[in-house]
VMD Tcl script that draws the C-alpha trace (Angstrom):
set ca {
  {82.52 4.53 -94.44}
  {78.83 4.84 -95.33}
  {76.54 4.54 -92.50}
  {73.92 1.91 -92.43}
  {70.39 3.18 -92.67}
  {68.65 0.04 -93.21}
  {67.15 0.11 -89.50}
  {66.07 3.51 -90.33}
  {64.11 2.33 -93.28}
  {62.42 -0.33 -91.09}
  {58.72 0.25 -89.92}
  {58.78 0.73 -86.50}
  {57.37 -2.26 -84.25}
  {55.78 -0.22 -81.97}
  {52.43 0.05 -81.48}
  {50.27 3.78 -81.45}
  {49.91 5.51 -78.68}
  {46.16 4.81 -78.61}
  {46.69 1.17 -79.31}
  {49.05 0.87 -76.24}
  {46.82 2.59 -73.89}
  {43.95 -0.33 -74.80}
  {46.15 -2.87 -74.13}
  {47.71 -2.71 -71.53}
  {50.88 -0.59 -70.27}
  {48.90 2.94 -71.12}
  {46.73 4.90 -69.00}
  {43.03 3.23 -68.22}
  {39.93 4.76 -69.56}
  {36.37 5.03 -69.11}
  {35.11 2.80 -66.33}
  {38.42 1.86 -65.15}
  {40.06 5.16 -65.02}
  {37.03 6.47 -62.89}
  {37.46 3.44 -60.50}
  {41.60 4.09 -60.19}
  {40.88 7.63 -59.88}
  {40.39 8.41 -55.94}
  {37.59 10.52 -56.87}
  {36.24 7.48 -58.13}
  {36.57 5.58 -55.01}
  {35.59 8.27 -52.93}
  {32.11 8.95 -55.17}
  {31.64 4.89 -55.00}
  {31.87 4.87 -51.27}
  {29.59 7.51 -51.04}
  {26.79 6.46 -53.26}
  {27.09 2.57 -51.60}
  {26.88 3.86 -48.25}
  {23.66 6.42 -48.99}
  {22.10 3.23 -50.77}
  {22.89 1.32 -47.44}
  {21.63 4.43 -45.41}
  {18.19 4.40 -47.06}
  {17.70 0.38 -46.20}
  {18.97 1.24 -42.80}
  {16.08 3.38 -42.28}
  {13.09 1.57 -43.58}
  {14.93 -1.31 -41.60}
  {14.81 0.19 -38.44}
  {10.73 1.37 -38.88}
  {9.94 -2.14 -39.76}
  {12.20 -3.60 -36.28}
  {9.46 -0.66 -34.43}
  {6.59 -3.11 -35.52}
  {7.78 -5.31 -33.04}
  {6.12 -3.88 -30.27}
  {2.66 -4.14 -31.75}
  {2.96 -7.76 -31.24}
  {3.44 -10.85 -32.72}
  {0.51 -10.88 -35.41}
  {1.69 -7.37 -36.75}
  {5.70 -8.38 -36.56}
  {5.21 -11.27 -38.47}
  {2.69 -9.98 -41.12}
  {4.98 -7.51 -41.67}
  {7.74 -10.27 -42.41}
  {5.32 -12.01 -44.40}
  {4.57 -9.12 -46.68}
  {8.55 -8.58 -47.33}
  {8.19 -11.69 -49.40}
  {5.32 -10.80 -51.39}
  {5.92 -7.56 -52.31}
  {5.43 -6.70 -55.95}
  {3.27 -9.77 -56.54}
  {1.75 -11.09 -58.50}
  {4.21 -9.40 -61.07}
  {7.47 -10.23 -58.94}
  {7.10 -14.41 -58.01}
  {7.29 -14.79 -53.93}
  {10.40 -13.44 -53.05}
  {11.80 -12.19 -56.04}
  {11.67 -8.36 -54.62}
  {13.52 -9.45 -51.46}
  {15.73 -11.39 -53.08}
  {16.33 -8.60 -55.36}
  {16.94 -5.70 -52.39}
  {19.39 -8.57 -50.82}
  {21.59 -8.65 -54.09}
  {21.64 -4.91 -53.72}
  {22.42 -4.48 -50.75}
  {25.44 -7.08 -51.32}
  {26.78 -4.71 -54.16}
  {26.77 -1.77 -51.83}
  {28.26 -3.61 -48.96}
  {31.48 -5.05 -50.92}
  {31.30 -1.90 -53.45}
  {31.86 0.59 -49.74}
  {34.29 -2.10 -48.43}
  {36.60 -2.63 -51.12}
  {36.66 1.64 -51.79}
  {37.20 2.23 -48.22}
  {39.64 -0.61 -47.93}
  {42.02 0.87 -51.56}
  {41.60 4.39 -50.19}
  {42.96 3.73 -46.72}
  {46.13 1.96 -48.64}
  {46.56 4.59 -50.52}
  {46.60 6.75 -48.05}
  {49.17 4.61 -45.92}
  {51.33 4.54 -49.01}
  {51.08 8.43 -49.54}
  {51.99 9.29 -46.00}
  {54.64 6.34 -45.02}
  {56.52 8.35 -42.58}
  {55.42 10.20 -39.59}
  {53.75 13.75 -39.43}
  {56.65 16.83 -38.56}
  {53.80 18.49 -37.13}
  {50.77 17.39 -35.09}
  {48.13 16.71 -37.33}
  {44.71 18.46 -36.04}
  {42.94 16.52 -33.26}
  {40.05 14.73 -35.59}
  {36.20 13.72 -34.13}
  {35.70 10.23 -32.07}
  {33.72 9.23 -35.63}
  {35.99 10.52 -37.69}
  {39.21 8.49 -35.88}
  {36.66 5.10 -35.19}
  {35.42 4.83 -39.13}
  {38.00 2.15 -39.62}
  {37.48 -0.02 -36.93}
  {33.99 0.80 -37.12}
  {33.51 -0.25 -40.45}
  {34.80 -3.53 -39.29}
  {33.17 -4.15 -36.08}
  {30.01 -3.35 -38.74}
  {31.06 -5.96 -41.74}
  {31.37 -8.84 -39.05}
  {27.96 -7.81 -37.28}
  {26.41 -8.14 -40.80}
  {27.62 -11.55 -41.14}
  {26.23 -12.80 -37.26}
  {23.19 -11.15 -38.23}
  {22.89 -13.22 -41.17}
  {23.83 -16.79 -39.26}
  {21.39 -15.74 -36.68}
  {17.87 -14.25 -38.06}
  {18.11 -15.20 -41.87}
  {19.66 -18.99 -42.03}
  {19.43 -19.56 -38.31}
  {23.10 -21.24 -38.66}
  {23.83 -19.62 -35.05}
  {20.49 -18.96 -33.68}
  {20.31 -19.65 -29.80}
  {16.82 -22.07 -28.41}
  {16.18 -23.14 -31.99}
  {15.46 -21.02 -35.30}
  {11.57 -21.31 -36.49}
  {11.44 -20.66 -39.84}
  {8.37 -18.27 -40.88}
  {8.07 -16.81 -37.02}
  {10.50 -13.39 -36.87}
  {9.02 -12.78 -33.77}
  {9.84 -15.25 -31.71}
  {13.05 -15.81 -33.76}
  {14.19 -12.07 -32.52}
  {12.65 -12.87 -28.95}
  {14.84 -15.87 -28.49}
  {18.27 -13.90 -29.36}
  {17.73 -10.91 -27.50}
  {16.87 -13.49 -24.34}
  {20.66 -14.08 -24.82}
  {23.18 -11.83 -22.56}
  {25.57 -12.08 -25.44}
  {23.16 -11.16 -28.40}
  {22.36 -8.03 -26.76}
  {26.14 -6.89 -26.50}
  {27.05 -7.84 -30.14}
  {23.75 -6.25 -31.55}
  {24.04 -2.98 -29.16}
  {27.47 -2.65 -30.14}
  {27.48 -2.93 -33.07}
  {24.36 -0.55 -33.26}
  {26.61 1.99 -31.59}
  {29.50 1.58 -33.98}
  {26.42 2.73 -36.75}
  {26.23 5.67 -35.13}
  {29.58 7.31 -35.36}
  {29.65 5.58 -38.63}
  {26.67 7.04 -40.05}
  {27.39 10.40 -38.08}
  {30.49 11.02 -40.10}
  {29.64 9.14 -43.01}
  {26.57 11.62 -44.32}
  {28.33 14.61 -44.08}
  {31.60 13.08 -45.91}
  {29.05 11.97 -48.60}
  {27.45 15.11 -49.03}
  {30.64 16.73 -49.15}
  {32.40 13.59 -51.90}
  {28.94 14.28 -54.04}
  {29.63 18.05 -54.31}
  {26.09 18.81 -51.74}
  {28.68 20.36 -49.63}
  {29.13 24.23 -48.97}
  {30.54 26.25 -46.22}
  {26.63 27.76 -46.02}
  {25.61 23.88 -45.76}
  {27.81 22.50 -43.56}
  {25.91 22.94 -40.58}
  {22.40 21.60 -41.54}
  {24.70 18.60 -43.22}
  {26.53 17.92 -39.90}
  {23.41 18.55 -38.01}
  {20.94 16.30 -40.38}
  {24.16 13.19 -39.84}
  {23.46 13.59 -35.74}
  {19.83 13.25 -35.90}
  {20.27 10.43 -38.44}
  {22.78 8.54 -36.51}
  {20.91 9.23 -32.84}
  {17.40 7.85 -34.45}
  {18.66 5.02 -36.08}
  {21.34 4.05 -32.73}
  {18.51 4.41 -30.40}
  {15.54 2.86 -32.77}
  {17.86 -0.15 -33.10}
  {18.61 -0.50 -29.30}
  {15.02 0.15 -28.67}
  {14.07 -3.67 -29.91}
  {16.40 -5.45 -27.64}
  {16.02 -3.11 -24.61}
  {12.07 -4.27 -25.16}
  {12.89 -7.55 -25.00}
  {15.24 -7.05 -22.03}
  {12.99 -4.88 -20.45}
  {9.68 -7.67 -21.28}
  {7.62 -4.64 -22.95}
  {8.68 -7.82 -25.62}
  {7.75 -11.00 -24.97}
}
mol new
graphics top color blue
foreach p $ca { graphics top sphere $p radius 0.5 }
foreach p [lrange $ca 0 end-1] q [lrange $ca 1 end] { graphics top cylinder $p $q radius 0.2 }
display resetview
């Protein structure tokens, strides 16, 4: 019996190679293989959370200004919205360092968040041997990237749209706006905790950067790990330092 070698003779249905990788069921390219890649992740976490790191710092030397008194705290405010003009329209720069910062916040968040499911899912069963004894930051990054993302929110509610601001918010007065919440027993615990959880955050998170970014070496490791203290002591105790004023009434 002759065989049949119709279906031979047939052009195949399948698609190329490259054709399947574009649409779906191949490997992702580009963009999206970057992001999938954890290398990707990691290098996304890092640059969002240097970009947040810089703010962070300017922040915390415009908070200072606060004890120079009301006229140069709120000037200081004031000029935040004018910045750029009269190129930039009032508030446009602001507004434009806000949608920034909003990138970097979700684009560290969402990394972090993949990576540590990936990691669950690479690792489901428990260690044979004891794993090495890691840092207080290292082992509090987690929770203290949480205790952080919530802070961020109150912060919002309470000194930008004064949805939770205690004694009344007064739109175009910082001054007295920051007074009135660190008058508050419980605005000093969320902010000085939260301030704290910066700390270890930023103390680990410079030197993991450095080291994701390829700044890393075994001859750079110290002035790294040394730069990430200093960095997370100044900004933890220039934080604290406003609502300790208040507290202390060197702010009033």
């Amino acid at each position: 019996m002759a065989l049949d070698t119709r279906a031979e003779r047939r052009p195949s249905k399948e698609k190329p190679a490259h054709e399947r990788s574009v649409r779906g069921g191949g490997r992702a390219t580009g963009g999206r293989a970057f992001w999938d890649s954890s290398v990707g992740k990691k290098t996304v976490m890092a640059v969002s959370g240097l970009i947040m790191l810089l703010y962070l710092v300017v922040h915390m030397i415009g908070n200072l200004k606060i004890f120079f008194g009301s006229g140069e705290f709120n000037h200081y405010a004031h000029w935040l919205r004018t910045v750029g003009e009269p190129f930039m329209h009032y508030e446009w720069t602001l507004w434009l360092i806000r949608v920034v910062l909003v990138v970097a916040v979700v684009a560290h968040a969402t990394s972090a968040y993949q990576l540590s499911r990936r990691g669950i899912k690479a690792r489901p069963g428990k260690y044979v041997h004891k794993r090495p004894r890691a840092s207080y930051a290292t082992r509090t990054m987690r929770w203290g990237g949480v205790i952080l993302g919530l802070f961020i929110v109150w912060h919002v509610l309470d000194l930008t749209t004064g949805t939770v601001h205690p004694n009344g918010f007064q739109a175009g007065h910082p001054y007295q706006n920051v007074v009135d919440t660190f008058s508050t027993w419980y605005g000093n615990v969320v902010y000085i905790v939260a301030m704290v959880a910066l700390g270890f955050h930023v103390q680990h998170g410079f030197w993991s950067a450095a080291q994701t970014l390829g700044v890393g070496s075994r001859t750079r490791d110290r002035a790294l790990k040394t730069a990430g203290n200093v960095l997370a002591v100044l900004l933890t105790l220039g934080f604290i330092a406003v609502p300790v004023g208040v507290m202390s009434g060197l702010v009033s």
